[in-house]
Legacy VTK file of the C-alpha trace (Angstrom):
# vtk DataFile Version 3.0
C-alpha trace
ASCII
DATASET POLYDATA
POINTS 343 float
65.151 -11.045 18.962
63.548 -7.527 18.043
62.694 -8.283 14.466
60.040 -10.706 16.082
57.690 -8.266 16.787
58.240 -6.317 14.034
56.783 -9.128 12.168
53.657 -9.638 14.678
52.697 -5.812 13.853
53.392 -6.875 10.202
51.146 -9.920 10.293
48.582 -8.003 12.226
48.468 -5.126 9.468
47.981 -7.390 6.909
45.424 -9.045 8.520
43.741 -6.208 9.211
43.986 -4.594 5.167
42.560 -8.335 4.442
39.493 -7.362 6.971
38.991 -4.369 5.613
39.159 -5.441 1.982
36.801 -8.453 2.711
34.262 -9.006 -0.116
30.731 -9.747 0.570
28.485 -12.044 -1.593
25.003 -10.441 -1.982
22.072 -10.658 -4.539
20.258 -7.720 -6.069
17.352 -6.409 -7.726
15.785 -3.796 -9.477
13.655 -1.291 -8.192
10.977 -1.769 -10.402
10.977 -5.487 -9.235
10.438 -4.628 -5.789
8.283 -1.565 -5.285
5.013 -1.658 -3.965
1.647 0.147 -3.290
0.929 -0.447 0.605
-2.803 -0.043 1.677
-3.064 2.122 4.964
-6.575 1.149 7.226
-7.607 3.151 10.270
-10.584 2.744 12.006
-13.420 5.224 11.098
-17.187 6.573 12.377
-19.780 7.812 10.022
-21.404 11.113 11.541
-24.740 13.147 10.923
-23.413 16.926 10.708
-26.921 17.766 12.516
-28.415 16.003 15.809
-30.462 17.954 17.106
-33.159 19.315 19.256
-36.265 20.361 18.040
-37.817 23.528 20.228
-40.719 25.205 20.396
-41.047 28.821 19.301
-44.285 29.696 21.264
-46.211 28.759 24.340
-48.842 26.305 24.673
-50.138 23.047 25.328
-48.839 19.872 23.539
-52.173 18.276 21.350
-50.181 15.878 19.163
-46.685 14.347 18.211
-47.920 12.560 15.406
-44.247 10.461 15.382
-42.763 7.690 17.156
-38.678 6.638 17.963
-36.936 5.355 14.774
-39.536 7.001 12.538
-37.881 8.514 9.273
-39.551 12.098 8.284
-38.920 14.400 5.591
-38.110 18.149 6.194
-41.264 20.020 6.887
-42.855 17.191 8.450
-45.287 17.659 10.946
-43.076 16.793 14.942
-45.823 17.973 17.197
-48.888 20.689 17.216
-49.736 23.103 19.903
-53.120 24.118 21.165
-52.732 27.562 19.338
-56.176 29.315 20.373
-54.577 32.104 21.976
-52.261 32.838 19.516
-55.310 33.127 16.838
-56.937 35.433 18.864
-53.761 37.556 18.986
-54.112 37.046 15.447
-57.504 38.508 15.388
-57.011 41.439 17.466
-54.255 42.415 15.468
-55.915 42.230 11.801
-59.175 44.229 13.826
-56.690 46.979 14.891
-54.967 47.351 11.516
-58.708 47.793 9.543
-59.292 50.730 12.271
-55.754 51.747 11.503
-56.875 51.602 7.735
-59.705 53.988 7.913
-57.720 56.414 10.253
-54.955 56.574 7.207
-57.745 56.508 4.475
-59.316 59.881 6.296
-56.056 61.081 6.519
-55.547 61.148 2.711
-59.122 62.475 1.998
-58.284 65.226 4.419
-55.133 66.356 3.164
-57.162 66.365 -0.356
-59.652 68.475 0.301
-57.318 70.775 2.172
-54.786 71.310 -0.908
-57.884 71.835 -3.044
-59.315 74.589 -0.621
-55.395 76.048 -0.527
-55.595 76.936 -4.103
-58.354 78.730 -3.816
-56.961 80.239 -0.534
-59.785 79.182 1.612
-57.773 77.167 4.306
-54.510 78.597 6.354
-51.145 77.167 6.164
-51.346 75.839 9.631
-54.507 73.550 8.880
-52.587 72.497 6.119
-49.393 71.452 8.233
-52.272 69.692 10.680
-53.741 67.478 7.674
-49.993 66.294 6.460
-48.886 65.555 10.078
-52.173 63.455 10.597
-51.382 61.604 7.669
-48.081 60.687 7.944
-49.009 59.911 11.688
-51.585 57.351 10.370
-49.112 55.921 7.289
-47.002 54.933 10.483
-49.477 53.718 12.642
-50.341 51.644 9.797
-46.998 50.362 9.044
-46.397 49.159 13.060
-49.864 47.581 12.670
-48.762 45.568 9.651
-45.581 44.712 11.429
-47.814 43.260 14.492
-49.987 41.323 12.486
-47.163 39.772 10.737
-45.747 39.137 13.974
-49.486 37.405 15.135
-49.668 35.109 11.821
-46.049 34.000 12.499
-47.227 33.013 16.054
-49.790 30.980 15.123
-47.380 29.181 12.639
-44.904 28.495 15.247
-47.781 26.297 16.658
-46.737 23.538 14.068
-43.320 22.439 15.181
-41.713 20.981 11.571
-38.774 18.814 10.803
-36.051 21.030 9.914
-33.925 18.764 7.732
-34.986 15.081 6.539
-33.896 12.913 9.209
-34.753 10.222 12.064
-36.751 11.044 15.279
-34.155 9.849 17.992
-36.238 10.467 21.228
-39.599 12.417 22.427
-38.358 14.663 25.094
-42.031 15.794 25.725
-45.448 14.383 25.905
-48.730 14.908 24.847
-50.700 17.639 27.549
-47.666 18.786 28.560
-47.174 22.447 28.642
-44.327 23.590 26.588
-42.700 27.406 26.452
-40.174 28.861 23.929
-36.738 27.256 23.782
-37.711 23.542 25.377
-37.273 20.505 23.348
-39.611 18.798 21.621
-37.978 16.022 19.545
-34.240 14.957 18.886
-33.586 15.094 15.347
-30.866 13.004 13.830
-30.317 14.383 10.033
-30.089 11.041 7.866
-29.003 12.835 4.607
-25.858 15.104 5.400
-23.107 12.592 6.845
-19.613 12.763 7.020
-16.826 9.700 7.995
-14.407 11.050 10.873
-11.258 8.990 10.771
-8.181 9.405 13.150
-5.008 8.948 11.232
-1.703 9.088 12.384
0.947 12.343 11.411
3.267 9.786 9.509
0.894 8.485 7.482
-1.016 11.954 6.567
1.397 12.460 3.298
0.177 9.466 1.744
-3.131 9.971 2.589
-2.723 13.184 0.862
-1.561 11.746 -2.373
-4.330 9.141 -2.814
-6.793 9.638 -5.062
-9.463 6.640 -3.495
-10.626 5.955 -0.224
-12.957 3.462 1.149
-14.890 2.881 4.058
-15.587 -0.824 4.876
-18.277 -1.689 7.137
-20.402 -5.288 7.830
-22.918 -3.458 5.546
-19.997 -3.235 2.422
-18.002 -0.809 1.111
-18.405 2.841 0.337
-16.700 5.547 -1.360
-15.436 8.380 -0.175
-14.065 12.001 -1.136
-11.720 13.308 1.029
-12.862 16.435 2.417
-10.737 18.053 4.954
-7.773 17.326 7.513
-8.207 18.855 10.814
-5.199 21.435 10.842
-5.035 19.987 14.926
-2.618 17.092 16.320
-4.648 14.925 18.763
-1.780 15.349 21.822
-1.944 11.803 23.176
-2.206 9.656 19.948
-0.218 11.748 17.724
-2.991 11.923 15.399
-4.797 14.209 12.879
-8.659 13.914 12.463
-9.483 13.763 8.769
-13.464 14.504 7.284
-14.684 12.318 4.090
-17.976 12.425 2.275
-19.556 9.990 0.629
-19.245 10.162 -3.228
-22.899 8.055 -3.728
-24.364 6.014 -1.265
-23.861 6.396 2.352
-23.152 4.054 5.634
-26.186 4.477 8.268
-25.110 6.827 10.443
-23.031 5.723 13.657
-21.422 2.738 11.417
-17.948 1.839 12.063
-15.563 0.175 9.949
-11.872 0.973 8.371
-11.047 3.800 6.034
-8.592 2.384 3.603
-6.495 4.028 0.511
-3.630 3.243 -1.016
-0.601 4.922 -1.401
-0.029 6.483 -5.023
4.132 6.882 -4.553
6.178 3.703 -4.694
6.949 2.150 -1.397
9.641 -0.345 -0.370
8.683 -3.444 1.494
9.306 -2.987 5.204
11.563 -5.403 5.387
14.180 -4.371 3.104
15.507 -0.994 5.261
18.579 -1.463 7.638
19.224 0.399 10.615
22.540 2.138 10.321
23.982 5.592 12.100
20.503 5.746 14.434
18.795 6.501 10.860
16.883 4.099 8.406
18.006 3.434 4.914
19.075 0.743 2.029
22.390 -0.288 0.456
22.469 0.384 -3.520
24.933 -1.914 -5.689
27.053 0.357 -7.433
30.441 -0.218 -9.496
30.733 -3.385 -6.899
30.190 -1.190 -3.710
27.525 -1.003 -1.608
26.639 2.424 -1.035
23.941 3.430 1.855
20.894 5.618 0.396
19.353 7.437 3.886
15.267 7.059 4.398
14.949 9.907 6.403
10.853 9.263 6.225
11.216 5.314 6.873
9.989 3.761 10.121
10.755 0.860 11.449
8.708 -2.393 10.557
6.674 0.202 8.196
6.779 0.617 4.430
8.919 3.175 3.479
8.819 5.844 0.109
11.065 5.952 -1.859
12.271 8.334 -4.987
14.937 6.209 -7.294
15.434 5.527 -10.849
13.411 2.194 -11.403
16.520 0.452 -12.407
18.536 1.069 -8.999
20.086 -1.697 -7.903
19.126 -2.876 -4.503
20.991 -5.297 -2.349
18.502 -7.747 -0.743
20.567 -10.835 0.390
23.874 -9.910 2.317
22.729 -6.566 3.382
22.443 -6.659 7.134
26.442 -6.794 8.018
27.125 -4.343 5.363
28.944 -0.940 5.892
28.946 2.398 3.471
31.227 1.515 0.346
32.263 -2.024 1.941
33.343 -4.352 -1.597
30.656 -6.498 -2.949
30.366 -9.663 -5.289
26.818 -10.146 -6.831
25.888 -13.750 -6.873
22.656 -14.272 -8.946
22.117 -17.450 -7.006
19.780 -16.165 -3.698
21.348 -19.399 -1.619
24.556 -18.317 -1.471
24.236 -14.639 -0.645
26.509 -13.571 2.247
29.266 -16.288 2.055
33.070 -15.656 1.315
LINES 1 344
343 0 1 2 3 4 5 6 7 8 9 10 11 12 13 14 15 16 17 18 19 20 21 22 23 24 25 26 27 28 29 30 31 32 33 34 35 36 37 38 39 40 41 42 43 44 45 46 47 48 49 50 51 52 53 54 55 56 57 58 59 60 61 62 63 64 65 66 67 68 69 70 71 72 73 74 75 76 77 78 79 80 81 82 83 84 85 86 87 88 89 90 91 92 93 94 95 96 97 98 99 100 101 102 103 104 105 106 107 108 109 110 111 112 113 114 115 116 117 118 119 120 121 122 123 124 125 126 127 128 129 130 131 132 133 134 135 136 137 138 139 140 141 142 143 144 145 146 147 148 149 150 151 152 153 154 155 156 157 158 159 160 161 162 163 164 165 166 167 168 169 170 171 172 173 174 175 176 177 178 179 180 181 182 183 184 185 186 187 188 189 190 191 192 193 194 195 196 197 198 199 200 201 202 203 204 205 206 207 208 209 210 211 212 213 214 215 216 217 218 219 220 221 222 223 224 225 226 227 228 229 230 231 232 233 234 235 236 237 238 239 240 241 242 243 244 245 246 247 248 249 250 251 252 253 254 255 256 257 258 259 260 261 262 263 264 265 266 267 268 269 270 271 272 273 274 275 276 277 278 279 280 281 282 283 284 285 286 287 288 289 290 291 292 293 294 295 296 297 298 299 300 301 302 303 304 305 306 307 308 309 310 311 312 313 314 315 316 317 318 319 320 321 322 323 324 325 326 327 328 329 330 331 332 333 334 335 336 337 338 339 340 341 342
């Protein structure tokens, strides 16, 4: 009677070395055969690097803005003109006071002439002399501020043309013509048509393969555009988990405020998302090896997502039979795809 369990453990031990030793059927392939290039495609914004406002530099009445919303002008343009009487008279004023200035300076140096001629033949004192060089350089610096101020006038009656800064389109007339304008108000909203940039938002796991492309496109309904990569934002947007990445366009440009998709592909070799298995709460794929399947970890492999990988091209991997499969479990390659996964 007690060598009947003794043969129940038996029985259950073998049954259990069969279990263990229980040969799968599976098919393989090739790395080489199976790789792939995935695109990536984010949406994307093309951006003017200047929108701006157009000020005034001087007082005075508005007489003309010569240009109208949508209009496309070209830097130096003429934006708007100021009633710039005042400022001319300035102007005036200012070049009258430096020819006074002039003559003051050019009696200086006649003075200071005569008086070192008189000195050598000791007819005039060392203090008149002192007099005639202090009046002199006196009136060399009253000339110089002069100068300075009549600049300053001219450049006043310049600032009574307000000009297009960069080459662009007039967005919006934030004044009128009449109105009185003083320094530092807005004239015109300037959107810069020329220098644009494409912001993208692209997510941390996919910035490494964005770094390794060497093309990128931006697809609008207009067409398609190339791009140079031109900086990553070193900032993660908290609540998407994103980096913002700057491209400029390589030749012709999107209008600016088109959206579309920034696409590139991937230069390293990718597996197809469906061929990674979850195993141990980590991501990876079963290699065929001397009739074993061994499990190669994906520590950069998401879910659903393409994964990289870096294999010899001929590495065996197990695609049929794979998903009850354990680390060094036995394995039978069939070359017939049907049968994969049957005794």
């Amino acid at each position: 009677m007690k060598t009947v369990p003794a043969l129940l453990l038996l029985a259950l031990l073998t049954a259990s070395a069969q279990g263990e030793q229980r040969t799968t059927n599976v098919t393989v392939a090739t790395l080489k055969q199976i790789i792939i290039h995935p695109e990536f495609s984010v949406p994307a914004t093309t951006l003017s690097i200047n929108d701006s406002r157009i000020s005034a530099e001087t007082s005075g009445r508005i007489l003309e803005i010569p240009v109208l919303v949508g209009n496309q002008v070209q830097q130096g343009q003429l934006l708007a003109r100021l009633d710039c009487r005042n400022n001319r008279t300035r102007l005036q004023q200012a070049r009258a006071a430096l020819t006074a200035v002039s003559a003051r300076n050019t009696l200086a140096s006649r003075q200071i002439k005569r008086t070192l001629s008189l000195r050598e033949a000791r007819n005039v004192s060392e203090e008149l002399l002192d007099q005639r060089e202090t009046n002199l350089d006196t009136a060399k610096a009253d000339h110089q501020a002069q100068q300075a101020r009549v600049e300053e006038a001219e450049l006043e009656v310049k600032r009574c043309r307000v000009a297009a800064p960069f080459t662009g389109i007039i967005m919006q007339r934030l004044k009128a013509e009449g109105e009185w304008i003083t320094p530092g108000q807005p004239v015109i909203q300037l959107l810069d048509s020329e220098r644009l940039e494409v912001s993208a938002q692209v997510p941390i796991d996919q910035i490494p393969s964005l770094n390794h492309a060497s093309r990128f496109m931006l697809t609008t309904n207009t067409g398609d555009f190339t791009l140079q990569l031109r900086r990553i934002i070193p900032v993660v947007e908290a609540r998407g988990r994103n980096r913002e990445v700057r491209f400029q366009f390589s030749s012709n440009s999107a209008l600016p405020g088109s959206t579309g998709r920034l696409r590139w592909q991937a230069s390293k070799p990718h597996l197809p998302a469906d061929i990674p298995v979850r195993r141990n709460d980590g991501m990876g794929l079963f290699l065929a090896v001397d009739g074993k399947a061994k499990l190669h970890p994906l520590p950069q492999a998401l879910e659903g997502q393409p994964a990289p990988i870096d294999l010899p091209p001929d590495s065996r991997i197990i695609i049929e039979g794979r998903h009850g499969l354990r680390h060094d479990a036995p394995i039978r390659i069939n070359p017939n795809p049907s049968s994969a996964g049957k005794e």
